[in-house]
C-alpha positions as CSV (number, residue, x, y, z in Angstrom):
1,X,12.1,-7.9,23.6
2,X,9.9,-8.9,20.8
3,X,6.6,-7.6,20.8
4,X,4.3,-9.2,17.7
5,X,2.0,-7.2,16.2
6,X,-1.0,-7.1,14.2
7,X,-1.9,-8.2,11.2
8,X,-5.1,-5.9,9.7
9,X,-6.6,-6.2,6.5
10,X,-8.7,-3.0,4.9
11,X,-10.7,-3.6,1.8
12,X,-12.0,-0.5,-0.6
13,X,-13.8,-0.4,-3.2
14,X,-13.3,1.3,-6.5
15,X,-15.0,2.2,-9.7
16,X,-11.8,2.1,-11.5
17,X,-9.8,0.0,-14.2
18,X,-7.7,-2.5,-12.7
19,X,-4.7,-1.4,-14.9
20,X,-5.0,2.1,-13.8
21,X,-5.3,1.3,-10.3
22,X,-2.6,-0.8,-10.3
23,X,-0.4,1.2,-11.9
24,X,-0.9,3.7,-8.7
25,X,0.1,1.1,-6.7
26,X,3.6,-0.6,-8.3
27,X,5.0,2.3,-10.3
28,X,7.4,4.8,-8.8
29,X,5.1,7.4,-11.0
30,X,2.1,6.1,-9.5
31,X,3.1,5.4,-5.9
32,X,4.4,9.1,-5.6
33,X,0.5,10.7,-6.7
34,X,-1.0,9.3,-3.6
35,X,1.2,7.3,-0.8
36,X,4.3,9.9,-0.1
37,X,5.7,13.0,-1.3
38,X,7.9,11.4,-3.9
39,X,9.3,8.2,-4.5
40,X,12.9,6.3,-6.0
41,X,14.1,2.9,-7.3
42,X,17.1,1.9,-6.4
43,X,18.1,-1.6,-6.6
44,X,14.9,-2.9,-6.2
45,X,14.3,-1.1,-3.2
46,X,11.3,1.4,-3.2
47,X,12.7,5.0,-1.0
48,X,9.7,6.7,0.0
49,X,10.2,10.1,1.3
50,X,7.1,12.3,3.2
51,X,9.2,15.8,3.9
52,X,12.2,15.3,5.1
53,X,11.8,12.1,5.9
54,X,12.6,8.9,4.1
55,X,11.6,5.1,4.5
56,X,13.3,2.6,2.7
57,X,11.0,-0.5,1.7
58,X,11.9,-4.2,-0.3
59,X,9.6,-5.0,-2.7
60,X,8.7,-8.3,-1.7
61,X,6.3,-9.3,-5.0
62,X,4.5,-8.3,-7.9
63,X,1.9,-9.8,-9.3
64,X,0.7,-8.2,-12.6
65,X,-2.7,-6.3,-11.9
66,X,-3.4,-8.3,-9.0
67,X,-0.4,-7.7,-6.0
68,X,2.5,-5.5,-4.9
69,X,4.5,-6.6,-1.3
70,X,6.8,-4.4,0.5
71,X,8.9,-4.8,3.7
72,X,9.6,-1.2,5.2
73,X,13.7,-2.2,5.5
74,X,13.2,-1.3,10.0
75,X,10.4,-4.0,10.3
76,X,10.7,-6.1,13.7
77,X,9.7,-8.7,11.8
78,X,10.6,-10.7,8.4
79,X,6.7,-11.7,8.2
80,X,5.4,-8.1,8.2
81,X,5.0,-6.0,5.2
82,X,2.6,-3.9,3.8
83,X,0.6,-4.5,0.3
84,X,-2.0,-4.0,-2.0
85,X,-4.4,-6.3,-3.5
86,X,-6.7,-6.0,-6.4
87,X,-9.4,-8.3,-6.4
88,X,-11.9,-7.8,-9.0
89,X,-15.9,-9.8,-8.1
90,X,-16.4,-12.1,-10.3
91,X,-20.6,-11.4,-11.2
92,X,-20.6,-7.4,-9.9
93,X,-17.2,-6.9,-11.4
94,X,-16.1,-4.4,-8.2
95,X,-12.8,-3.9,-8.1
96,X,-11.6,-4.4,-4.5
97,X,-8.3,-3.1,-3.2
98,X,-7.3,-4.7,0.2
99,X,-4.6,-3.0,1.7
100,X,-2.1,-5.0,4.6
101,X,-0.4,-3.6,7.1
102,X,1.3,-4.6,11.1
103,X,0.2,-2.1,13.6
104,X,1.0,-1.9,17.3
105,X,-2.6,-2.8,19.0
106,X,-2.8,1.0,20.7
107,X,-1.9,1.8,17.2
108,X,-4.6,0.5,15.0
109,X,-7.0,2.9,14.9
110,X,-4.7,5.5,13.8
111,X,-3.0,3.6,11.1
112,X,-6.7,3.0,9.5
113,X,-7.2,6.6,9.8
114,X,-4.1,6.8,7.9
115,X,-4.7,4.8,5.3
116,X,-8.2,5.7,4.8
117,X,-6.9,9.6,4.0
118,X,-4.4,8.1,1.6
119,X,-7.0,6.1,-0.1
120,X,-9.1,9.3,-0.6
121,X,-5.9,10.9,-2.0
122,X,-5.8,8.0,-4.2
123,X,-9.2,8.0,-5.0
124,X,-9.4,11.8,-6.1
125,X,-5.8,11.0,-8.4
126,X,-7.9,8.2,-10.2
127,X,-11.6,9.7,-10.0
128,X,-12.7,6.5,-8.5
């Protein structure tokens, strides 16, 4: 039995190049300095591994400089994934990263917990 679940949207802002933030976020290179312990390609498919543990996401799209998609390969759901979005303001030039995700309602507050330690990781990789 199907339970849907949430769709949340995080935005961060960074004092970083674009190109070097997005580079964190779409390279194998990049992905392993700040979201899992080390990361492979295969096929198109992104393996993320934290320990002994390993995840295996589709990437779904890239957008040069501006969008990567994943689907973790055990989602309940075709719609979900998880991604990253650069957005840059057009007059203060801020560079926004807004980050995706499903969560489980009960959930939700320890996913963005999550996320915000990996974005501190990430932050401290890029000095942004």
């Amino acid at each position: 039995n199907f339970i849907m679940r949430k769709k949340i949207n995080i935005e961060y802002v960074f004092s970083s190049s674009v190109k070097i933030l997005f580079s964190r976020l779409s390279t194998v290179t990049g992905l392993s300095e700040w979201f899992a312990d080390r990361v492979e390609e295969q096929n198109g498919d992104y393996i993320f591994y934290w320990g002994n543990v390993m995840h295996r996401a589709q990437l779904l799209e890239m957008r040069n400089n501006t969008e990567v998609k994943f689907r973790w390969e055990d989602a309940p759901s075709e719609e979900e994934f998880f991604g990253f979005r650069i957005n840059v303001h057009p007059i203060t030039e801020d560079v926004s990263l807004f980050i995706t995700d499903f969560v489980e309602e009960q959930e939700e507050e320890d996913v963005i917990e999550l996320w915000n330690s990996q974005i501190e990781d990430l932050r401290q990789n890029i000095g942004g």
